[in-house]
N, C-alpha and C positions, 0 to 999 in steps of 0.2 A: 192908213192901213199899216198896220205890224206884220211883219215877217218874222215867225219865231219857230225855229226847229224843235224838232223833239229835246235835244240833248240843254239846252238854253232851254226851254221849258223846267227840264226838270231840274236844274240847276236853280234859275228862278221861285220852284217851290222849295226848294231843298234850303235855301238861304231863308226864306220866309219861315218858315217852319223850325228854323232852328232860332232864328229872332225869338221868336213866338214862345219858345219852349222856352231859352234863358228867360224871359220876360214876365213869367209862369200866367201865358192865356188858357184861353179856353182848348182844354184834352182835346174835346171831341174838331176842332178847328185846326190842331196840329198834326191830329191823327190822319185827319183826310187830305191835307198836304202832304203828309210822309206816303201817304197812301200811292197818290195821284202821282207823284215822282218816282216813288218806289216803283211802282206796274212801268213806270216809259223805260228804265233804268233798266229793269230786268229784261222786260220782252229785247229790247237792244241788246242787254250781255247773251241774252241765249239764243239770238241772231247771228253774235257773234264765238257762239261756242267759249263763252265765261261761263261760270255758276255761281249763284249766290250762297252764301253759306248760312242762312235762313233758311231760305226756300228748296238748295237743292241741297241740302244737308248729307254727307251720303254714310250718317248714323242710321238715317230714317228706316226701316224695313219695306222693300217693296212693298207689300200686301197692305202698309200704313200709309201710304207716301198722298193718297187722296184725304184721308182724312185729315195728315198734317196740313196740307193745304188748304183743306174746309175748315180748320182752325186759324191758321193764321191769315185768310181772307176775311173772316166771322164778322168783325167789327169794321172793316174796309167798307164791304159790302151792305151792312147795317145801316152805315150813316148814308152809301148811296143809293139806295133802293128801298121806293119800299110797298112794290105791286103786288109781293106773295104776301105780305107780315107786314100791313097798316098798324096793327095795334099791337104790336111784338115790342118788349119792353128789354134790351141787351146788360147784362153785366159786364160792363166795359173796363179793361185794364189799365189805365195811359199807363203804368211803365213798360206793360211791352210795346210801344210806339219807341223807346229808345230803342231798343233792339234794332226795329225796324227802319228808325234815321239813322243807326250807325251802319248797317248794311245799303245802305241805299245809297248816303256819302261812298262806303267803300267800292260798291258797284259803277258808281258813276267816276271815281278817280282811276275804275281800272280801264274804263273806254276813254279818257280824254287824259291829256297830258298837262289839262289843266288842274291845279290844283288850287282850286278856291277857298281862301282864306276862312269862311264860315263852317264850311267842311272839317276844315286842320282843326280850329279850335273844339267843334263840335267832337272829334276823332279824340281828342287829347283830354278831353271831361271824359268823354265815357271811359276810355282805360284807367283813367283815374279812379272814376266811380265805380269800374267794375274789377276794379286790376284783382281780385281773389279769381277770376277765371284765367290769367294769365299764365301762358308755360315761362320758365325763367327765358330770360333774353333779350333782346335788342330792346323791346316794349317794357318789360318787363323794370329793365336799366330807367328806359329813359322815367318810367313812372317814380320809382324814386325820388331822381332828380329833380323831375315835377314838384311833389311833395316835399322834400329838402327845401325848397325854394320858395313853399308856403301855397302851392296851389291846395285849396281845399273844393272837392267838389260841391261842397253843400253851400260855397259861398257864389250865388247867381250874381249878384253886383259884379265882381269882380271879372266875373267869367264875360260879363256885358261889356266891361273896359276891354276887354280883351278883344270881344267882336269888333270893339270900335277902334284897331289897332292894330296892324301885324306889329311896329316896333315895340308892342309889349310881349307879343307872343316868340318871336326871336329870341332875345335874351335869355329866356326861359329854357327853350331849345339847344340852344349850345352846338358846335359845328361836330358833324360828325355823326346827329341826331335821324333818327329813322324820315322823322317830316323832312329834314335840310336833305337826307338821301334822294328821297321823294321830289324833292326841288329839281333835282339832276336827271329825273326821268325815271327811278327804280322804284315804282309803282307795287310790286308786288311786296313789297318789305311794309308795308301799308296794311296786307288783310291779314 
């Protein structure tokens, strides 16, 4: 018998799913691990009086705030249910499944002081890949240096050496870096 708590649960999908995605598998098979970790991640941060910035977004308009949810559950829910809508056929998005693994890494690195090495790398593609949403600053910096450095998000190989490696992902960081911050325990310099 296994002994496995919520928060190693969802650490254990969060790792797998992010594998999964460098490795470019099956959407609907990374969705419902971001999914499965995502829900433990959250119900825990709003246990613990966190908020996700997905889910509790507070752009949302009150009177909106269920259907933002009936949207961003749509496809969760899709792949695991299927007693209303047997023969219900979903327009499914995988890139908002990054969205959802880079929230779900950030949610879970703000309840544990552990900072797992698949998470970091995972954290450091997506600003990369999305850095046009970034305010200038700290992320902002290090994305630069990233890309000075020859990180290309479009290249998965390399991003794969990386999973297989923190001594590649250090160097790249440089002392003083938001993640190396995050090493010493300031966790919120992260979302």
């Amino acid at each position: 018998m296994e002994k496995v708590g919520k928060l190693d649960a969802a650490k254990r999908q969060l790792v797998t799913a992010i594998q999964l995605f460098f490795e470019r598998e099956d959407s609907v098979s990374i969705h419902t691990l971001t999914s499965a970790a995502y829900q433990l991640v959250y119900d825990i941060s709003q246990d613990r009086g966190l908020t996700s910035w997905v889910r509790g977004n507070p752009l949302v308009r009150d009177e909106k705030r269920k259907e933002w949810q009936r949207i961003l559950g749509e496809s969760q829910n899709f792949f695991k249910h299927a007693d209303r809508d047997p023969n219900r056929v979903l327009d499914f998005e995988p890139e908002m499944t990054r969205f959802s693994l880079f929230d779900a890494v950030s949610l879970y690195r703000e309840l544990t002081p552990e900072h797992f090495h698949a998470g970091i790398v995972y954290q450091l593609w997506f600003v990369v890949a999305y850095d046009e949403f970034l305010l200038p600053g700290r992320w902002k910096d290090l994305v630069t240096r990233l890309k000075q450095k020859g990180l290309d998000p479009g290249q998965f190989d390399h991003i794969l050496r990386l999973l297989a490696s923190a001594d590649l992902v250090l160097p790249l960081l440089g002392k003083g870096s938001v993640i190396d911050a995050a090493r010493g325990g300031k966790r919120n310099d992260l979302r």
